[in-house]
VMD Tcl script that draws the C-alpha trace (Angstrom):
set ca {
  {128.96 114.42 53.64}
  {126.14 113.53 51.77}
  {125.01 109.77 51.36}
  {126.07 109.38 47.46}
  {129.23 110.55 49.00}
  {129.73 108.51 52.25}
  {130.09 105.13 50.61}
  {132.84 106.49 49.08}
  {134.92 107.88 51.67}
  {134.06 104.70 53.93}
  {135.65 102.33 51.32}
  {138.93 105.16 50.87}
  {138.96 105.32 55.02}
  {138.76 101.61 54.83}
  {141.34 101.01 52.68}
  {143.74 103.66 53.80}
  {144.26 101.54 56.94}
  {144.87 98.39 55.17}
  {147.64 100.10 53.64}
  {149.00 101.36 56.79}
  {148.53 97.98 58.44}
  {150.71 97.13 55.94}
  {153.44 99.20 55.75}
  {153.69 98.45 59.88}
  {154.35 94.85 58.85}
  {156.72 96.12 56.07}
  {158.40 98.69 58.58}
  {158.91 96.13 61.42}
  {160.40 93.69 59.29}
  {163.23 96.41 57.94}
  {163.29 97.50 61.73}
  {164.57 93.80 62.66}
  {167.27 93.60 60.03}
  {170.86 93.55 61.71}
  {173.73 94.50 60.06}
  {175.79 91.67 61.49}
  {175.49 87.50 61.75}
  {176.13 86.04 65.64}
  {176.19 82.50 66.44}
  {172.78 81.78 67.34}
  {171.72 78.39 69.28}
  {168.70 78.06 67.56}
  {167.32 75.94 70.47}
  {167.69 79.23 72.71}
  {166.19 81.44 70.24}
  {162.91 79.41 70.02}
  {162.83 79.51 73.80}
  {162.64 83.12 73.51}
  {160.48 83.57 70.63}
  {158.24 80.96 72.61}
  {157.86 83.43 75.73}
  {157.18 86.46 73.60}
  {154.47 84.78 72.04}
  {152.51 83.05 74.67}
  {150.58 86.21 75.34}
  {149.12 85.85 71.79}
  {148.38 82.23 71.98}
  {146.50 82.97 75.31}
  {144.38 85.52 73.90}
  {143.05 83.04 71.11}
  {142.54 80.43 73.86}
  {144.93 78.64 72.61}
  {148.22 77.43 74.39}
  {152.01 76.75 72.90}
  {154.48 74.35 74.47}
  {158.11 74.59 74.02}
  {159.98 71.19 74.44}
  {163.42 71.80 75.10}
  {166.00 69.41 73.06}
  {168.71 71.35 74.55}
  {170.64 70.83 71.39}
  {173.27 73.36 71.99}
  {174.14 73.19 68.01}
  {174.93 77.31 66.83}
  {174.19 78.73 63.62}
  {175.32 81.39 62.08}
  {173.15 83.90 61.29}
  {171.43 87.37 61.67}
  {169.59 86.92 65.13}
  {167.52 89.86 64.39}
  {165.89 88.69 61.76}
  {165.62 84.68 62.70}
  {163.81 86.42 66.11}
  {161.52 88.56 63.73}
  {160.53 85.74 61.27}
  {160.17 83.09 63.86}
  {158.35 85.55 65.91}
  {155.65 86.24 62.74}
  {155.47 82.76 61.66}
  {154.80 81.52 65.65}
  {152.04 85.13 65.78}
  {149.89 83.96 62.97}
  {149.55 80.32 64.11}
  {148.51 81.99 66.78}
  {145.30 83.41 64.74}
  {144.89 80.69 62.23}
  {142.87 77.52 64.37}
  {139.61 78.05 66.30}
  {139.70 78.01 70.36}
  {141.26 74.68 72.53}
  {143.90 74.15 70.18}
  {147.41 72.68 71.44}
  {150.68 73.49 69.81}
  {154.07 72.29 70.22}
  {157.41 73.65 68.86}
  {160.89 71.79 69.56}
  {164.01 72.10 67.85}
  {165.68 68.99 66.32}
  {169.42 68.56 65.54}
  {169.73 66.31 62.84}
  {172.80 65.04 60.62}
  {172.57 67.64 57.87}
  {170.31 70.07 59.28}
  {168.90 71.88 62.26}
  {165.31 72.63 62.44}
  {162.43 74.08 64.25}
  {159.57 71.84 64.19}
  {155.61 72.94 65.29}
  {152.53 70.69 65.57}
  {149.27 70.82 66.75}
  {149.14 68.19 69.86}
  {145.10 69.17 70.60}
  {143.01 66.34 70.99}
  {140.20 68.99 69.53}
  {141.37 68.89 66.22}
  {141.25 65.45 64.03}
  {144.33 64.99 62.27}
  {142.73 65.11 58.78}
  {141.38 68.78 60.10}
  {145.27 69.36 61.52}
  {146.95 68.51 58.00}
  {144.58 70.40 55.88}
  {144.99 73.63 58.23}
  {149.34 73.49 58.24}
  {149.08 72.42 54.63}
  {147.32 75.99 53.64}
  {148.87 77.95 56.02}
  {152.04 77.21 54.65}
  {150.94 77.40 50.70}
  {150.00 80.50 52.03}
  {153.26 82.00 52.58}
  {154.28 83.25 48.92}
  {150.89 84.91 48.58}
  {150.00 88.70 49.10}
  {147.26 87.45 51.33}
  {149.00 87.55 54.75}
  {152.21 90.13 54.60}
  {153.32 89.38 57.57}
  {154.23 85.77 56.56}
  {155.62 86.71 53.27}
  {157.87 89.08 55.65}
  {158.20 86.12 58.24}
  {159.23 83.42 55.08}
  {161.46 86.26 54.15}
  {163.21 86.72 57.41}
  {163.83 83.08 57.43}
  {165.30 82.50 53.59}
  {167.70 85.57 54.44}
  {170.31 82.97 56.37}
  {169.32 79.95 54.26}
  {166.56 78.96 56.35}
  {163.56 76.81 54.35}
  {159.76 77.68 55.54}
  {158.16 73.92 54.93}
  {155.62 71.13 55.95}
  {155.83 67.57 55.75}
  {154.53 64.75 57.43}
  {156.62 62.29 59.11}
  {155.19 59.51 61.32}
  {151.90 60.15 60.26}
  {152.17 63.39 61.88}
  {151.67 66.62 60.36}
  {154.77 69.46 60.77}
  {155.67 72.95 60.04}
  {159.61 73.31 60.13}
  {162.30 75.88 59.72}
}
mol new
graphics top color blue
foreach p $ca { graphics top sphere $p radius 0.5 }
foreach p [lrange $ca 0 end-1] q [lrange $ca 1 end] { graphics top cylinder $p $q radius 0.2 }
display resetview
């Protein structure tokens, strides 16, 4: 090919794959869709999501603690696709902070609602730095920037669920 020509077909080959990395995304999330809603004990579910995850958060050199409330509380809902989105949201954390950085996810059953709750517990991170990073990443999620969390915020408004951040205690939290 000759040079004029290369540029060219470097920025089409280039762009070719970001399309197909996207339409993975977009095919895994119709992939996780079942048909039916179980009674899910959300407390469970983030268990599980927890241990398929790890791997990821070990790769960044990062780690993820699951504190059990053992809240027993079921929800109805497509299992499926709570797994898929809580799976997402949980994977790009995972890529989001620099090395050494502690997370924690729990799930709290409270009067009127039932919610997963993450937070970054690292001692690495000031909690101005902590705020600003959850803060973004979850402005983030209506954007094209990221599919995977539009998918992953998608998965989790299906049932009802709400993809948020607030900060309560002077603590900064992602919930579900």
């Amino acid at each position: 090919i000759p040079d004029s020509e290369r540029e060219r077909a470097e920025i089409i080959w280039t762009e070719c794959r970001r399309v197909e990395q996207q339409l993975d995304a977009l095919l895994d999330f119709s992939k996780s869709y079942s048909g039916g809603e179980d009674d899910v004990d959300l407390s469970m579910l983030l268990s599980d999501v927890v241990s398929m995850v790890q791997s990821k958060f070990t790769q960044a050199q990062n780690s993820l603690r699951y504190r059990d409330s053992g809240t027993g509380t079921l929800l109805r809902v497509r299992r499926d696709l709570l797994t898929h989105g809580m799976f997402r949201l949980l994977e790009l954390l995972s890529e989001i902070a620099g090395p050494n950085v502690e997370w924690e996810v729990t799930c709290i059953d409270g009067p009127h609602e039932i919610r997963a709750e993450l937070w970054v517990t690292s001692s690495t991170m000031s909690h101005d730095e902590s705020i600003d990073l959850l803060k973004r990443f979850v402005e983030r999620r209506a954007s094209t920037s990221d599919l995977r969390l539009s998918l992953a915020n998608e998965a989790i408004a299906y049932d009802g669920g709400e993809l948020g951040f607030e900060i309560r205690e002077n603590r900064p939290i992602i919930y579900v």
